[in-house]
PyMOL Python script that loads the backbone (N, CA, C, O; Angstrom):
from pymol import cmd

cmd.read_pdbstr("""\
ATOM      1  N   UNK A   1     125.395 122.799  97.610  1.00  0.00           N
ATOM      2  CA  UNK A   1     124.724 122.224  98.755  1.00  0.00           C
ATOM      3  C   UNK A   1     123.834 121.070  98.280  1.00  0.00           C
ATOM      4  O   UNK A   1     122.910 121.353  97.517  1.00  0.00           O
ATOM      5  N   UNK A   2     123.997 119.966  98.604  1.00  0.00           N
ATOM      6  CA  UNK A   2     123.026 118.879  98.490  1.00  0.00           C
ATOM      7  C   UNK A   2     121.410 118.945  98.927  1.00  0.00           C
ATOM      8  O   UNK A   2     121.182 119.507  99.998  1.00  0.00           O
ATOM      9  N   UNK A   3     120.394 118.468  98.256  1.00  0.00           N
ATOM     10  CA  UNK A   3     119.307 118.693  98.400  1.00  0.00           C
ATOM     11  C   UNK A   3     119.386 117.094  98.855  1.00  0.00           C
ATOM     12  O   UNK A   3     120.100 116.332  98.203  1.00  0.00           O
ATOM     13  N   UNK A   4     118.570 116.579 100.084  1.00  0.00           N
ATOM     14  CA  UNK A   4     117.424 115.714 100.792  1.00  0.00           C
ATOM     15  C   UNK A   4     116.714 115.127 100.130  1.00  0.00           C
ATOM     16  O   UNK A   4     116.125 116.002  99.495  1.00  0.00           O
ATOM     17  N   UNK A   5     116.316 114.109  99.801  1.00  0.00           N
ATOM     18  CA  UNK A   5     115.154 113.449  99.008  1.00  0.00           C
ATOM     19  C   UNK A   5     115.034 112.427 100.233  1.00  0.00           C
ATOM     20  O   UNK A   5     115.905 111.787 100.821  1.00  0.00           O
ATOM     21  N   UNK A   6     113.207 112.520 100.467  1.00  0.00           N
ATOM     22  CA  UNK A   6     112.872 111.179 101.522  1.00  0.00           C
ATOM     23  C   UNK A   6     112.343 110.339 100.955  1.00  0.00           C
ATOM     24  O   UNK A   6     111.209 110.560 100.528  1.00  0.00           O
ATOM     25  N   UNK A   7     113.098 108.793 100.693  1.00  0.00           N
ATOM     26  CA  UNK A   7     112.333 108.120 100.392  1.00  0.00           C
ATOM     27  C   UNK A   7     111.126 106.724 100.734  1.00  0.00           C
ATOM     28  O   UNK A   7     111.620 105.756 101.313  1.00  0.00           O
ATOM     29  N   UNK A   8     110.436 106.691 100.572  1.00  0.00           N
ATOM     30  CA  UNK A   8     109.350 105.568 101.347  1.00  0.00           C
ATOM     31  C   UNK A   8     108.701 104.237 100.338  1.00  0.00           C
ATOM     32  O   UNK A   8     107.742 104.251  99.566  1.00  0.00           O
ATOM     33  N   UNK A   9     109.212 103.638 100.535  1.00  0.00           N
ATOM     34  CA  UNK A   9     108.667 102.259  99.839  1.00  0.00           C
ATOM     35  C   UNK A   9     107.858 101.517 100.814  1.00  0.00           C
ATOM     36  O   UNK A   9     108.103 101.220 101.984  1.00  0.00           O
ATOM     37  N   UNK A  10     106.521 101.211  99.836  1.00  0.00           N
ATOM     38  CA  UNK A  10     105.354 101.067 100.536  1.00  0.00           C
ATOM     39  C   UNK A  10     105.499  99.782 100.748  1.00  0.00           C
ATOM     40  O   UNK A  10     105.814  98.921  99.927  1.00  0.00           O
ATOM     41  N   UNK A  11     105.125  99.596 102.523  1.00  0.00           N
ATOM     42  CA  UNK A  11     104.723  98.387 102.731  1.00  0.00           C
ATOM     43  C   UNK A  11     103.930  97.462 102.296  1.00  0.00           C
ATOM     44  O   UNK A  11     103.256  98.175 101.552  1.00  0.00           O
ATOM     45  N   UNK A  12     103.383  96.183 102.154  1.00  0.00           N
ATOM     46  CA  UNK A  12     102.307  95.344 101.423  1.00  0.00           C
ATOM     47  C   UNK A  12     101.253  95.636 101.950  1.00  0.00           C
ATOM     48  O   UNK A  12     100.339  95.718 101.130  1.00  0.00           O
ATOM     49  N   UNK A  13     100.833  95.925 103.462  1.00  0.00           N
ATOM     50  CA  UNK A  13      99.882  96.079 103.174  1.00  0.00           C
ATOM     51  C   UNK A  13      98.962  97.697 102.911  1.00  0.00           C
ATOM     52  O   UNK A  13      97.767  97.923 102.724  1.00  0.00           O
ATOM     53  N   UNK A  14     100.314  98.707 103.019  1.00  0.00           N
ATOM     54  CA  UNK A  14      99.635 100.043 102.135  1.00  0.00           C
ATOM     55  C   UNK A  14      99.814  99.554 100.662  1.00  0.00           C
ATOM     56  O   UNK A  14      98.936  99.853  99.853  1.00  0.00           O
ATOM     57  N   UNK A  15     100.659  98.981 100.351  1.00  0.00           N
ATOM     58  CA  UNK A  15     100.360  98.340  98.589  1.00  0.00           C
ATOM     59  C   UNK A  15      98.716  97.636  98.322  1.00  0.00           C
ATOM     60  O   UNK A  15      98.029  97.636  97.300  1.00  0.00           O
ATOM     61  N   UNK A  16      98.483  97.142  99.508  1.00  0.00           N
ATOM     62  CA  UNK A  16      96.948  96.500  99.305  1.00  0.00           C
ATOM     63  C   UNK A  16      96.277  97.301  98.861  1.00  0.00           C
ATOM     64  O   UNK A  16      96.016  97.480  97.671  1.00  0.00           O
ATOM     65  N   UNK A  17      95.695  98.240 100.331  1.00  0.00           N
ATOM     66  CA  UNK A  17      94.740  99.590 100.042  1.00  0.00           C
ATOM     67  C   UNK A  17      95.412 100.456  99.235  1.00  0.00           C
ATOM     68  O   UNK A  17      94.529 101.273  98.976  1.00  0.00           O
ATOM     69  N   UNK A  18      96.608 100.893  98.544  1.00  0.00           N
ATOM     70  CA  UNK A  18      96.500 101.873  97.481  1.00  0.00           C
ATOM     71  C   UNK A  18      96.234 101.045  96.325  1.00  0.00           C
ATOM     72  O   UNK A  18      96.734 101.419  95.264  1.00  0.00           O
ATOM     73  N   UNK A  19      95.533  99.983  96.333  1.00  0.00           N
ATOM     74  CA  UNK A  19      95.607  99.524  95.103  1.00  0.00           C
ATOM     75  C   UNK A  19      94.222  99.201  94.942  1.00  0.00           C
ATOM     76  O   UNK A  19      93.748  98.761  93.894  1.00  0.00           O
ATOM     77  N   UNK A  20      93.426  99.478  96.240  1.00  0.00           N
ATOM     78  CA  UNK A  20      91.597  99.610  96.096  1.00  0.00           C
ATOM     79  C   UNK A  20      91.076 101.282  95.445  1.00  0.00           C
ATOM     80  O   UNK A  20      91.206 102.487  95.661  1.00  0.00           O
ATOM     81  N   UNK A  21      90.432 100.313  94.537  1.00  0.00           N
ATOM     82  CA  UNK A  21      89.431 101.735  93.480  1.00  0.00           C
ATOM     83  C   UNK A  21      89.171 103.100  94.300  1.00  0.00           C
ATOM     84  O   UNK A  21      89.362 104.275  93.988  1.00  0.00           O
ATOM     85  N   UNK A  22      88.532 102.337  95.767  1.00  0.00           N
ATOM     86  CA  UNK A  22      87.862 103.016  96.516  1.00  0.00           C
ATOM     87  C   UNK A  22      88.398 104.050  97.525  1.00  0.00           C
ATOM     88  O   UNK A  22      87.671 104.724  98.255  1.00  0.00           O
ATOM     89  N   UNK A  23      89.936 104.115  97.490  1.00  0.00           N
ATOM     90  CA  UNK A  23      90.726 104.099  98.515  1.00  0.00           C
ATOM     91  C   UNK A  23      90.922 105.914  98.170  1.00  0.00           C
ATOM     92  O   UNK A  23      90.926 106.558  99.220  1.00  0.00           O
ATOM     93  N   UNK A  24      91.046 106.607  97.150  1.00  0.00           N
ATOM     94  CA  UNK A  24      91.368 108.169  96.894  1.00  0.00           C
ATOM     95  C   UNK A  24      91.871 108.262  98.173  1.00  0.00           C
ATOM     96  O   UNK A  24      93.068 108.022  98.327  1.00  0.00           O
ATOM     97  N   UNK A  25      90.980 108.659  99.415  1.00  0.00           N
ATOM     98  CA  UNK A  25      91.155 109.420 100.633  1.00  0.00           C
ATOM     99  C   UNK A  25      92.400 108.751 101.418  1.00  0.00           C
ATOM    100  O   UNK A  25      93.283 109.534 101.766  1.00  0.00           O
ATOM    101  N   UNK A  26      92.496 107.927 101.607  1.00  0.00           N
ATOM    102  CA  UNK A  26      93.820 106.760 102.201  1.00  0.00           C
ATOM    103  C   UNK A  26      94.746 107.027 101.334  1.00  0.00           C
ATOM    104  O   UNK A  26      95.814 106.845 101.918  1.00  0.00           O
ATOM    105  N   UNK A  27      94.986 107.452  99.956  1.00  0.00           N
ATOM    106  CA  UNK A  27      96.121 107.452  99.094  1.00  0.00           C
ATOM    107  C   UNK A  27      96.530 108.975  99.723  1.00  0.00           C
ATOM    108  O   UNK A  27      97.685 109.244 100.052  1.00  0.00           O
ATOM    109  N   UNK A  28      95.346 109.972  99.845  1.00  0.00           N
ATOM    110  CA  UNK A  28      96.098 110.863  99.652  1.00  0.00           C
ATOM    111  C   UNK A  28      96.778 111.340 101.463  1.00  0.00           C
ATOM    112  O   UNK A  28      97.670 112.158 101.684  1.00  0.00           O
ATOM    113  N   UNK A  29      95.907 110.416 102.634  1.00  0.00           N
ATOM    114  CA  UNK A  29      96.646 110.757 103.333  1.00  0.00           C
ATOM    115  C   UNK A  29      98.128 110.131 103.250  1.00  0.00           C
ATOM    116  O   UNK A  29      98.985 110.996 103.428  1.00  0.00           O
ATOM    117  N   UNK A  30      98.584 108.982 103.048  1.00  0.00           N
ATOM    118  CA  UNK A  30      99.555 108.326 102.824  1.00  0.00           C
ATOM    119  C   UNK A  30     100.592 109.601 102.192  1.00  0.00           C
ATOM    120  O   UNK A  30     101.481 109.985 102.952  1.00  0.00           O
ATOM    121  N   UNK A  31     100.527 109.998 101.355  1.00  0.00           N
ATOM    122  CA  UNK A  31     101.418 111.008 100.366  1.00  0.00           C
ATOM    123  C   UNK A  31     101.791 112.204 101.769  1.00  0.00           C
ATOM    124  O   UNK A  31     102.901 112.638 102.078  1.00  0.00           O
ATOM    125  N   UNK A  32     100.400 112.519 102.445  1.00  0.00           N
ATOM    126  CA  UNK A  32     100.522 113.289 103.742  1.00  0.00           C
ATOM    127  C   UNK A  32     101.815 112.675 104.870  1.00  0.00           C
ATOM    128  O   UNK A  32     102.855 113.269 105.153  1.00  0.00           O
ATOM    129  N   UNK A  33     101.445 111.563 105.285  1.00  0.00           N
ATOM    130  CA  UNK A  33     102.250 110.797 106.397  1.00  0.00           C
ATOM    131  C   UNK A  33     104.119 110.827 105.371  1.00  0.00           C
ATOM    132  O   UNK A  33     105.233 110.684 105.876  1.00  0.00           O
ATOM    133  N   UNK A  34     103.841 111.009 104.218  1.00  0.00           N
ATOM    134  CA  UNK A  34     105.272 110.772 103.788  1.00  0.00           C
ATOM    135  C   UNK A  34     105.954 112.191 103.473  1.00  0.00           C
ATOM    136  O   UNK A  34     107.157 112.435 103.566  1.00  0.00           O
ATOM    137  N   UNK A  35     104.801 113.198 103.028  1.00  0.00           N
ATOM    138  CA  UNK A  35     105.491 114.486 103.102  1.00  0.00           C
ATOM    139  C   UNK A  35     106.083 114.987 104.792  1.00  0.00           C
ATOM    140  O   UNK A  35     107.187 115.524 104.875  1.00  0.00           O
ATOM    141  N   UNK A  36     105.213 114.742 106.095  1.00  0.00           N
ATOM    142  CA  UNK A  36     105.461 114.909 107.067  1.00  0.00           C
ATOM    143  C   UNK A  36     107.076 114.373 107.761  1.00  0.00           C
ATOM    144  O   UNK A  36     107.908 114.986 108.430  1.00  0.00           O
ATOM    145  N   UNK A  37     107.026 112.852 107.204  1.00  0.00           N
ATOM    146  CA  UNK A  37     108.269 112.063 107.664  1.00  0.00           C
ATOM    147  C   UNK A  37     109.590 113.255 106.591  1.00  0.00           C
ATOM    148  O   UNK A  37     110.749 113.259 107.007  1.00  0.00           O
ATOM    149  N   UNK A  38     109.378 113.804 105.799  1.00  0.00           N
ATOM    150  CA  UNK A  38     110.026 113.911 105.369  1.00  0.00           C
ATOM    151  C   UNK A  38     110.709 115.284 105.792  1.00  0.00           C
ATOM    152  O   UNK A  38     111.918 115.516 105.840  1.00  0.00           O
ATOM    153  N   UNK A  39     109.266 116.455 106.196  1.00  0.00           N
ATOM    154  CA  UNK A  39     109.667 117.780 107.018  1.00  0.00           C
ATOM    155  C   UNK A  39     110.258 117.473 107.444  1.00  0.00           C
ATOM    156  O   UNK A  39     111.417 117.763 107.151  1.00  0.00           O
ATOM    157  N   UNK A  40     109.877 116.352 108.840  1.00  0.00           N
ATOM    158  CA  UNK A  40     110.691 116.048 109.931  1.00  0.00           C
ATOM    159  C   UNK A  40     111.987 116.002 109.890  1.00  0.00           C
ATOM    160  O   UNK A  40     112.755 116.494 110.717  1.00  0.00           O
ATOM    161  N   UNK A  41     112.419 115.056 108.351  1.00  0.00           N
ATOM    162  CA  UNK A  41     114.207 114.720 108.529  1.00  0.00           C
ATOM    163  C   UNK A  41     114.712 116.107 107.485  1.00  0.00           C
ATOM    164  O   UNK A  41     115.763 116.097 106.843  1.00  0.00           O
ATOM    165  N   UNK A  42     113.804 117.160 107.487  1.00  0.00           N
ATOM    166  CA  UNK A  42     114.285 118.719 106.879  1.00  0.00           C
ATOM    167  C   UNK A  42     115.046 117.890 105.458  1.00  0.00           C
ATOM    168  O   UNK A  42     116.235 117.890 105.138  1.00  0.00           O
ATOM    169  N   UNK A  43     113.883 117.222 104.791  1.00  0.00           N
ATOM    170  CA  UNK A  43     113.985 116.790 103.349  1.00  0.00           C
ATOM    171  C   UNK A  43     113.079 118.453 102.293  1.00  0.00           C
ATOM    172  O   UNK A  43     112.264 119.251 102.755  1.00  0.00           O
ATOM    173  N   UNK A  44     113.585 118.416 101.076  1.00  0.00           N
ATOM    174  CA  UNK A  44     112.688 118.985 100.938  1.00  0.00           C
ATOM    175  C   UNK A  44     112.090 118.476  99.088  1.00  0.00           C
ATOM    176  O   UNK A  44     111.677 119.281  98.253  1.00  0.00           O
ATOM    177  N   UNK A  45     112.214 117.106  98.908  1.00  0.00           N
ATOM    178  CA  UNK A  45     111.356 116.520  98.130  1.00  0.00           C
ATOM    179  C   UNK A  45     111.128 115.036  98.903  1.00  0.00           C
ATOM    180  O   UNK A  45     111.823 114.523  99.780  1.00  0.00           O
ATOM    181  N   UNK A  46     109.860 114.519  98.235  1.00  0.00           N
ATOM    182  CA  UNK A  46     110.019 112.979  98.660  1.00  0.00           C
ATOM    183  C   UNK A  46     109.475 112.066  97.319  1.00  0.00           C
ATOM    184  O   UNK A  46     108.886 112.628  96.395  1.00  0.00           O
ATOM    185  N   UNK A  47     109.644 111.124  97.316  1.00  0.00           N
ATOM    186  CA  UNK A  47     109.517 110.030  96.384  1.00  0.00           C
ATOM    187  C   UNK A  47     108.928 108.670  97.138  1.00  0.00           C
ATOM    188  O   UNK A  47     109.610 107.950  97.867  1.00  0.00           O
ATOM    189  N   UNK A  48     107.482 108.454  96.809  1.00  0.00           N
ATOM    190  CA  UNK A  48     106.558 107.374  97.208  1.00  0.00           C
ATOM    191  C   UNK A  48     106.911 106.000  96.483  1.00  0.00           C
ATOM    192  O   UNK A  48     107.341 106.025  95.330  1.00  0.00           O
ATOM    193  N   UNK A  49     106.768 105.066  97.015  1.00  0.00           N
ATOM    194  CA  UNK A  49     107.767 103.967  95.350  1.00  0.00           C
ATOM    195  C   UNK A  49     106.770 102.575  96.161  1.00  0.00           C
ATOM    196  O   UNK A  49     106.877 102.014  97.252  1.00  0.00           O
ATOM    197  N   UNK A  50     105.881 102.426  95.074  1.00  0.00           N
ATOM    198  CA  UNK A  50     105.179 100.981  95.416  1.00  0.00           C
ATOM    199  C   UNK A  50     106.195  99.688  95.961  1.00  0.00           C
ATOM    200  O   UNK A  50     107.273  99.804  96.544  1.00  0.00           O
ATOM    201  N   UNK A  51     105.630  98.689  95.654  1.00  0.00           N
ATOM    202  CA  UNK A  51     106.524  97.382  96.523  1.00  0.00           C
ATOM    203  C   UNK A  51     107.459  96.984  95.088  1.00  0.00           C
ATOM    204  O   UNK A  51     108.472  96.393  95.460  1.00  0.00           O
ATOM    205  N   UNK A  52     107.434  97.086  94.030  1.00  0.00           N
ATOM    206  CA  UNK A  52     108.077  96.831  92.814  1.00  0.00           C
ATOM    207  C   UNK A  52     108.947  98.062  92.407  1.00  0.00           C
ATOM    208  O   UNK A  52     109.606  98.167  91.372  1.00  0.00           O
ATOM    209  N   UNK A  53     108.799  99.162  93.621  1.00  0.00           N
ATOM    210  CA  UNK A  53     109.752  99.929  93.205  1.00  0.00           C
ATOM    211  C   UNK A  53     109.447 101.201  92.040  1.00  0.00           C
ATOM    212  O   UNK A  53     110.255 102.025  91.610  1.00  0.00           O
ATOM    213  N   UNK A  54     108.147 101.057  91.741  1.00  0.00           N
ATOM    214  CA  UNK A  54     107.959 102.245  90.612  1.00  0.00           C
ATOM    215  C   UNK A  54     107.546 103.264  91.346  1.00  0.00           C
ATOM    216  O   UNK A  54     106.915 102.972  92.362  1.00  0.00           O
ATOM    217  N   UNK A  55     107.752 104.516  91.079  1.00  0.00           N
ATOM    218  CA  UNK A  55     107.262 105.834  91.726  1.00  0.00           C
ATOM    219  C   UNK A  55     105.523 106.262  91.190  1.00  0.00           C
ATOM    220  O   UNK A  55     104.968 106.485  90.114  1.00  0.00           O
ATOM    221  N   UNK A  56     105.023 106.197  92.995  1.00  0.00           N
ATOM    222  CA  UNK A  56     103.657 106.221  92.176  1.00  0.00           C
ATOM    223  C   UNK A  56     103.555 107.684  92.609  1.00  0.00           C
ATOM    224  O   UNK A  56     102.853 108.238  91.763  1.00  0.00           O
ATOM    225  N   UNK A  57     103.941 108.570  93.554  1.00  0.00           N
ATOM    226  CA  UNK A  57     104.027 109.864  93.807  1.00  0.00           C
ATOM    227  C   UNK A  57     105.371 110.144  94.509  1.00  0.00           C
ATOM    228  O   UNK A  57     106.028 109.421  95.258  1.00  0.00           O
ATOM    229  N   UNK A  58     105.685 111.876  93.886  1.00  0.00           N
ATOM    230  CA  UNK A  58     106.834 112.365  94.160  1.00  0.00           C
ATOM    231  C   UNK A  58     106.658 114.386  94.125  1.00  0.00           C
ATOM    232  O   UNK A  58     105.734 115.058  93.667  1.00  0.00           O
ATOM    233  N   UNK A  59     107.320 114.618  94.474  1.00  0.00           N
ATOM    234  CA  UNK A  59     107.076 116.189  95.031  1.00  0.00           C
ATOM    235  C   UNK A  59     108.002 116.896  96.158  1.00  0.00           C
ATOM    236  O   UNK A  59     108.762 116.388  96.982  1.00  0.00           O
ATOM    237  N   UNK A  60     107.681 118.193  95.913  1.00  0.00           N
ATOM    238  CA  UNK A  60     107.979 119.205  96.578  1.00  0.00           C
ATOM    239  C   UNK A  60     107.785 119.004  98.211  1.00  0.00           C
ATOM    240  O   UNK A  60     106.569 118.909  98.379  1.00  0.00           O
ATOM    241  N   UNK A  61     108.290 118.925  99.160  1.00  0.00           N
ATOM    242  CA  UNK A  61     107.545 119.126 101.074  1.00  0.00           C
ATOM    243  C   UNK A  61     106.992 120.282 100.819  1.00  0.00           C
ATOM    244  O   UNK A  61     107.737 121.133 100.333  1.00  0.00           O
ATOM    245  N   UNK A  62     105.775 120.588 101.027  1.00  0.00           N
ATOM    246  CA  UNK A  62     105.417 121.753 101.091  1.00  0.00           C
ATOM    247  C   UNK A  62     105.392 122.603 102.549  1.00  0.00           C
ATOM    248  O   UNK A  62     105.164 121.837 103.485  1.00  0.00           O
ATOM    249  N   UNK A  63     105.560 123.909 102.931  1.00  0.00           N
ATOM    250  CA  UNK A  63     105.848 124.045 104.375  1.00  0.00           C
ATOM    251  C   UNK A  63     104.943 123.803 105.281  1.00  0.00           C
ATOM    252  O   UNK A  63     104.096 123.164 104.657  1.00  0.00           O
ATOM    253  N   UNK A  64     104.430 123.954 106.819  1.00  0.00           N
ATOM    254  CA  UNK A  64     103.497 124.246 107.016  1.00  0.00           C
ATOM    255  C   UNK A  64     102.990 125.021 107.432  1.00  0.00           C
ATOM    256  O   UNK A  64     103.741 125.642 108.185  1.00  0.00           O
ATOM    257  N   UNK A  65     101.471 125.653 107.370  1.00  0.00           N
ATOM    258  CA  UNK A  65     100.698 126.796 107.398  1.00  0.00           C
ATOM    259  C   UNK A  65     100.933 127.410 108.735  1.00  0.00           C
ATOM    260  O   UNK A  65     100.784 126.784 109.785  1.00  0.00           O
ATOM    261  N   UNK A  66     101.273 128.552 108.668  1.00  0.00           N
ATOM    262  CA  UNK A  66     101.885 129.587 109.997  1.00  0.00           C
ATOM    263  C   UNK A  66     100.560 129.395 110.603  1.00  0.00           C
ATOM    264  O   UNK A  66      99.651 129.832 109.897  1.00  0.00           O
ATOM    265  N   UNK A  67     100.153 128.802 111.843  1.00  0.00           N
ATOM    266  CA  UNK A  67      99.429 128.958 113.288  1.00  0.00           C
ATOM    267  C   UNK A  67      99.186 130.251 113.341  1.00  0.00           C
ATOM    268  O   UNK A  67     100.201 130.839 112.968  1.00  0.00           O
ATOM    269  N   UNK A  68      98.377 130.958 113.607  1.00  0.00           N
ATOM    270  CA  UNK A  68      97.713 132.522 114.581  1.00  0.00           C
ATOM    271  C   UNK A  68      96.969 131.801 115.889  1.00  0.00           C
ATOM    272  O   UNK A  68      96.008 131.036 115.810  1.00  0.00           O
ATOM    273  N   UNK A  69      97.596 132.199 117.033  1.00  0.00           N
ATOM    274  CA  UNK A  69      97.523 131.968 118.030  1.00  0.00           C
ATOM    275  C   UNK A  69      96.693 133.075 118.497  1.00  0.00           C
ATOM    276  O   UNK A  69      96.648 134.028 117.718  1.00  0.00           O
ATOM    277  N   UNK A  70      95.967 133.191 119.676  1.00  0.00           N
ATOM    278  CA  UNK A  70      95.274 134.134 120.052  1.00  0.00           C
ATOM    279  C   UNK A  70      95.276 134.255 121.918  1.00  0.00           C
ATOM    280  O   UNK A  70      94.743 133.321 122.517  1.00  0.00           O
ATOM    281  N   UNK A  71      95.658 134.983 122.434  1.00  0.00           N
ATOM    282  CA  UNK A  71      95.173 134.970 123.400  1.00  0.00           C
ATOM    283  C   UNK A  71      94.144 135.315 124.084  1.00  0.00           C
ATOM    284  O   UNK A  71      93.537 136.348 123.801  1.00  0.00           O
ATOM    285  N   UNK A  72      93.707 134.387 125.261  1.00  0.00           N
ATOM    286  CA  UNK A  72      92.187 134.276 125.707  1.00  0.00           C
ATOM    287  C   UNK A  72      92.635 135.274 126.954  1.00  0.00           C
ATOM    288  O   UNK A  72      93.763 135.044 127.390  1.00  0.00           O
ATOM    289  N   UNK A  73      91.995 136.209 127.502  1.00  0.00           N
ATOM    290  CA  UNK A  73      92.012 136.705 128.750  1.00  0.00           C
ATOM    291  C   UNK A  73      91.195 136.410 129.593  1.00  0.00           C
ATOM    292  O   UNK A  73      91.265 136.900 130.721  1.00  0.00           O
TER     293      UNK A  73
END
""", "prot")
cmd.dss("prot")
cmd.show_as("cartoon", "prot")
cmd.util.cbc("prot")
cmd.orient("prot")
């Protein structure tokens, strides 16, 4: 059975901000928005690849956390 790989090559201007010192929190949602695109197409690795094409993050989809719902009466 073939395994899914999603891949996302970053636009210029997420190449901008992942490339500010300051940015940690924006990098790591980015890795978020690409694991998600990737649930979606029932991938189950993805590969992040700057504008030159090098892999700056890559990984596992991890699932997501089972909801407990509650009912209100």
């Amino acid at each position: 059975m073939a395994r899914k790989i999603w891949r996302h090559v970053m636009t210029t201007k997420e190449q901008q901000l992942w490339d500010l010192e300051n940015m940690e929190g924006w990098r790591k949602s980015l890795i978020g928005c690409v694991e998600d695109d990737a649930r979606e197409e029932g991938c189950k690795k993805y590969v992040l690849y700057d504008r030159s094409e090098l892999v700056v993050a890559k990984g596992d989809v991890p699932p997501l956390p089972e909801l407990e719902t509650t009912l209100v009466s």
